[in-house]
VOBA-1610 file (N, C-alpha, C; in pm, whole numbers, padded with zeros to 5 digits, always signed):
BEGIN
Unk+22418+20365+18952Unk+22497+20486+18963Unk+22516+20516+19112Unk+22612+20571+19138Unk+22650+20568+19273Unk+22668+20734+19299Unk+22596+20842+19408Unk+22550+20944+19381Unk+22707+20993+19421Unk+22775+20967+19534Unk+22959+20998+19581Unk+23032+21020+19458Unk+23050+20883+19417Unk+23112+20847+19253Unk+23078+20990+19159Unk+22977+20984+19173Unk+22928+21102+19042Unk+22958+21230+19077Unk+22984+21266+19199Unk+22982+21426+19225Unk+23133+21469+19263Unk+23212+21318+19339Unk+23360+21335+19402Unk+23449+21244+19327Unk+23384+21173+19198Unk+23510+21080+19132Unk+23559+21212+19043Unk+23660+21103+18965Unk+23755+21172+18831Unk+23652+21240+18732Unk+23519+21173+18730Unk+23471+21245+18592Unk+23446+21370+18636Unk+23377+21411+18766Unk+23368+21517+18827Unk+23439+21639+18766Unk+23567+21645+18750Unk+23673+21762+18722Unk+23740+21700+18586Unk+23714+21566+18521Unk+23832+21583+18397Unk+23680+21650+18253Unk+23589+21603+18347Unk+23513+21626+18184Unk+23395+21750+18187Unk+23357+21843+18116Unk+23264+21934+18155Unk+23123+21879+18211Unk+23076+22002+18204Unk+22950+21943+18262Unk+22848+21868+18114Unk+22854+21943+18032Unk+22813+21883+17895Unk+22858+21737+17876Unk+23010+21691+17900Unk+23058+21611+17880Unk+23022+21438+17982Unk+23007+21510+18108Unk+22984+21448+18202Unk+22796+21351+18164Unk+22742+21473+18123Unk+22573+21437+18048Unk+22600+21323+17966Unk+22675+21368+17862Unk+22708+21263+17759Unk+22736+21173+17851Unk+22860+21123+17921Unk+22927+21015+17982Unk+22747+20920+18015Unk+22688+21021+18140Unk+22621+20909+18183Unk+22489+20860+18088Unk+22469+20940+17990Unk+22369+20893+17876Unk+22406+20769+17776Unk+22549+20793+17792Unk+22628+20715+17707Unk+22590+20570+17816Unk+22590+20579+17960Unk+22603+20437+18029Unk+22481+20422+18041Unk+22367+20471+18021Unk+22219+20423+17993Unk+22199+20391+17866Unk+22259+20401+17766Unk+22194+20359+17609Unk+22266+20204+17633Unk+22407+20257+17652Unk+22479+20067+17652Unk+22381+19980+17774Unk+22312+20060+17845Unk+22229+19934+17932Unk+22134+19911+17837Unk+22054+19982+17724Unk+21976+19898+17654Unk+22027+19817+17542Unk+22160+19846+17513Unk+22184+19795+17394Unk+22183+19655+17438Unk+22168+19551+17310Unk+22150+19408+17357Unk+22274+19338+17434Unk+22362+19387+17443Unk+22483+19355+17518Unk+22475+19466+17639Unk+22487+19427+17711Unk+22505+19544+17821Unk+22646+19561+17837Unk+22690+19735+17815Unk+22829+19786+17866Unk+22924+19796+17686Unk+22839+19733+17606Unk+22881+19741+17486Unk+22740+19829+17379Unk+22806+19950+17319Unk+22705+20033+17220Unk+22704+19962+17109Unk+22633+19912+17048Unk+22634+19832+16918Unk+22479+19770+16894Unk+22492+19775+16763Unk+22323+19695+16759Unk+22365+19544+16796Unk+22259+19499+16746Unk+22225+19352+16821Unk+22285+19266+16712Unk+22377+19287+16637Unk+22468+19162+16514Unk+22628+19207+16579Unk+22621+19291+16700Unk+22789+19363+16733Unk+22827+19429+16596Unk+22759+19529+16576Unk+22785+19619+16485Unk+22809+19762+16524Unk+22873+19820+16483Unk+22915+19976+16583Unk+22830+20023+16511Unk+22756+20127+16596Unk+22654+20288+16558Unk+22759+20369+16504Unk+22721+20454+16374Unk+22770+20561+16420Unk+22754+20653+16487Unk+22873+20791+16533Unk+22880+20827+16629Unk+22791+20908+16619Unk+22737+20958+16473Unk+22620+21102+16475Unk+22503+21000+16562Unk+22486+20908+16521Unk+22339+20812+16516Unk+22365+20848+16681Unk+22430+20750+16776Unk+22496+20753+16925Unk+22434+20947+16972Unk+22542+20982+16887Unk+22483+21175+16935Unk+22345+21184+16940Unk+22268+21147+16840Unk+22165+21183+16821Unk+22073+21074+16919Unk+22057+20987+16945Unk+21981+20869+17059Unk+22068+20928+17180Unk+22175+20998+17236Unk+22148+21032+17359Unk+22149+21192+17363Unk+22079+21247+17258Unk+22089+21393+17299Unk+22168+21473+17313Unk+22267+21440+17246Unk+22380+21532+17259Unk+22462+21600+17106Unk+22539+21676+17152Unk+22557+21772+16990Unk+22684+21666+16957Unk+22659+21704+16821Unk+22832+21563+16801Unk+22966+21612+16871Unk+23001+21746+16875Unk+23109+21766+16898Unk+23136+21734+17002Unk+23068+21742+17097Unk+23037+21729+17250Unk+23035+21583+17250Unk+23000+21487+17214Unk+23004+21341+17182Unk+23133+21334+17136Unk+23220+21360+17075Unk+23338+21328+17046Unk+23482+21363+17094Unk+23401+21485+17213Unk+23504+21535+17295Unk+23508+21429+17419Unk+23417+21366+17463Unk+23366+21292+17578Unk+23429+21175+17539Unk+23440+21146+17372Unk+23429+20994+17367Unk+23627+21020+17374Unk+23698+21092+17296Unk+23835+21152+17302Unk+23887+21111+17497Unk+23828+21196+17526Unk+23865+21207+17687Unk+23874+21093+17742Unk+23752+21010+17717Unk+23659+20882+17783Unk+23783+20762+17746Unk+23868+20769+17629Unk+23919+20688+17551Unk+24066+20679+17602Unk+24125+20874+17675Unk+24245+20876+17695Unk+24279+20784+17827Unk+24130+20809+17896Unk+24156+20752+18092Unk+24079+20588+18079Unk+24088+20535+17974Unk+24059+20396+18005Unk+23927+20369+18005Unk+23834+20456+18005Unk+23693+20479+18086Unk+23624+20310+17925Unk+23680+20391+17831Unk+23574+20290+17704Unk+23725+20262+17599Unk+23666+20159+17591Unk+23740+20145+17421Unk+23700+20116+17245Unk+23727+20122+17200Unk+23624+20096+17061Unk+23712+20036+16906Unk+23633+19933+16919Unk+23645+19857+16802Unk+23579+19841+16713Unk+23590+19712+16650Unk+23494+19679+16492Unk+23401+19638+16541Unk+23332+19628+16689Unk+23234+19552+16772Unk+23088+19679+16794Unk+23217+19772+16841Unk+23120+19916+16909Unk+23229+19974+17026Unk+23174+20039+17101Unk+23227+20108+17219Unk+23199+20042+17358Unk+23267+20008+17386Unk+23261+19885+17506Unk+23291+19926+17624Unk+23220+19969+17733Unk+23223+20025+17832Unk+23333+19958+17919Unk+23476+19984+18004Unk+23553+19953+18051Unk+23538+19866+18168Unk+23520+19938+18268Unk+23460+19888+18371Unk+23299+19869+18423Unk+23247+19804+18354Unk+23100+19816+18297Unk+23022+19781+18447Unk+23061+19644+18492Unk+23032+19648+18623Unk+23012+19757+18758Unk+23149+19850+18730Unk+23178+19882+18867Unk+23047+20000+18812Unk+23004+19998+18744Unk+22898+20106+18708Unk+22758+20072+18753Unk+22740+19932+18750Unk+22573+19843+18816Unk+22552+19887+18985Unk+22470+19891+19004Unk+22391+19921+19114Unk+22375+19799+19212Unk+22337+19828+19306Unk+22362+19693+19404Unk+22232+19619+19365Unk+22114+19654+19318Unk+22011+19599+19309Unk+22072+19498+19201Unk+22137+19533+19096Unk+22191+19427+18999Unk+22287+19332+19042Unk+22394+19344+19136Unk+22460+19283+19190Unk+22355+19170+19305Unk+22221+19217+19342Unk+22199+19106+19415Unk+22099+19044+19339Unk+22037+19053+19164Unk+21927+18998+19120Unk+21926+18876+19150Unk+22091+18792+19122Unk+22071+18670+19113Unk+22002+18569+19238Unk+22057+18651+19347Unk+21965+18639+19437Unk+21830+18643+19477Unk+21779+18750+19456Unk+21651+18762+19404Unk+21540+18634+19318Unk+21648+18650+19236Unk+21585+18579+19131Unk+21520+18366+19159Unk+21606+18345+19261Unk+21584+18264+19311Unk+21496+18211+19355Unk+21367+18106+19359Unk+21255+18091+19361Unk+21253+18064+19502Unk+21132+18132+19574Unk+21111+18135+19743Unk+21008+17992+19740Unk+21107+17891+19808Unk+20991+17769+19870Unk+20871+17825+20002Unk+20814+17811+20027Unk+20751+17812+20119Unk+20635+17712+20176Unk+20719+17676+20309Unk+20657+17551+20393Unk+20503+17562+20475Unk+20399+17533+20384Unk+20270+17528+20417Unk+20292+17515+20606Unk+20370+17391+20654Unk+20344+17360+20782Unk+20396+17457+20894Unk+20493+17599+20815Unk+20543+17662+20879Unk+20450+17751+20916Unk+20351+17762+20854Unk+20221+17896+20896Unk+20169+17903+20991Unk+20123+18031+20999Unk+20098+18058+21148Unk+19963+18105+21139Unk+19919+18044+21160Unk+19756+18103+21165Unk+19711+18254+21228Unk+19636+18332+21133Unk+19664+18484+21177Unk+19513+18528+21135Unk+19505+18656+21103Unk+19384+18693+21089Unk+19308+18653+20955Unk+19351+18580+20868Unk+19333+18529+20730Unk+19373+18416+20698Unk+19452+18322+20819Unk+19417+18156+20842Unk+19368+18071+20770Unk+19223+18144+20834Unk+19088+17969+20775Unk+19082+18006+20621Unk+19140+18061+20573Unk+19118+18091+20407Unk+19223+18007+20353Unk+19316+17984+20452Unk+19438+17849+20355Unk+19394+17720+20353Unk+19428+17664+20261Unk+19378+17526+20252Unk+19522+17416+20220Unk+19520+17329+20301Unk+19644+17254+20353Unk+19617+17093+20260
//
């Protein structure tokens, strides 16, 4: 989540503040759902929307005003799949954008060490 985005984008002024709750509860449940950016159980089956209301805390009407709004500006769309977050990406955090990096296994060259205060404890 990007703190600018959230306080000076579009959702800022098109959706209430109730609505806005929903929005970003709505983009934390689709991060657990087994698809990320898509609401659906794990066979791509759509929730219903009370079930959705009720796992992010919110009253239905208020869930269906968000999802109405959310639906007119592109934000989600929804099929026989679930509710599929639009731009699902531009929503990840930079820490996700650099895992793959991360994730990458660190070699490290025994002969590069530098002998320091805990040295004679390596064994070569």
């Amino acid at each position: 989540m990007y703190p600018y985005s959230c306080i000076h984008g579009s959702i800022a002024w098109q959706l209430t503040p109730e609505e806005r709750c929903c929005w970003y509860e709505m983009l934390f449940f689709s991060a657990l759902c087994s698809e990320r950016g898509l609401i659906a159980d794990s066979d791509r089956h759509p929730y219903p929307h009370k079930f959705i209301a009720q796992e992010i805390h919110a009253d239905l009407e208020v869930f269906e005003s968000t999802l109405a709004k959310s639906l007119s500006e592109d934000r989600i769309t929804e099929d026989e799949h679930g509710i599929h977050i639009t731009n699902w990406k531009a929503y990840q955090s930079e820490y996700e954008r650099q895992k793959p990096y991360r994730s990458k296994s660190k070699v490290t060259d025994p002969n590069k060490y530098v002998e320091g205060k805990y040295g004679h404890v390596v064994k070569r």
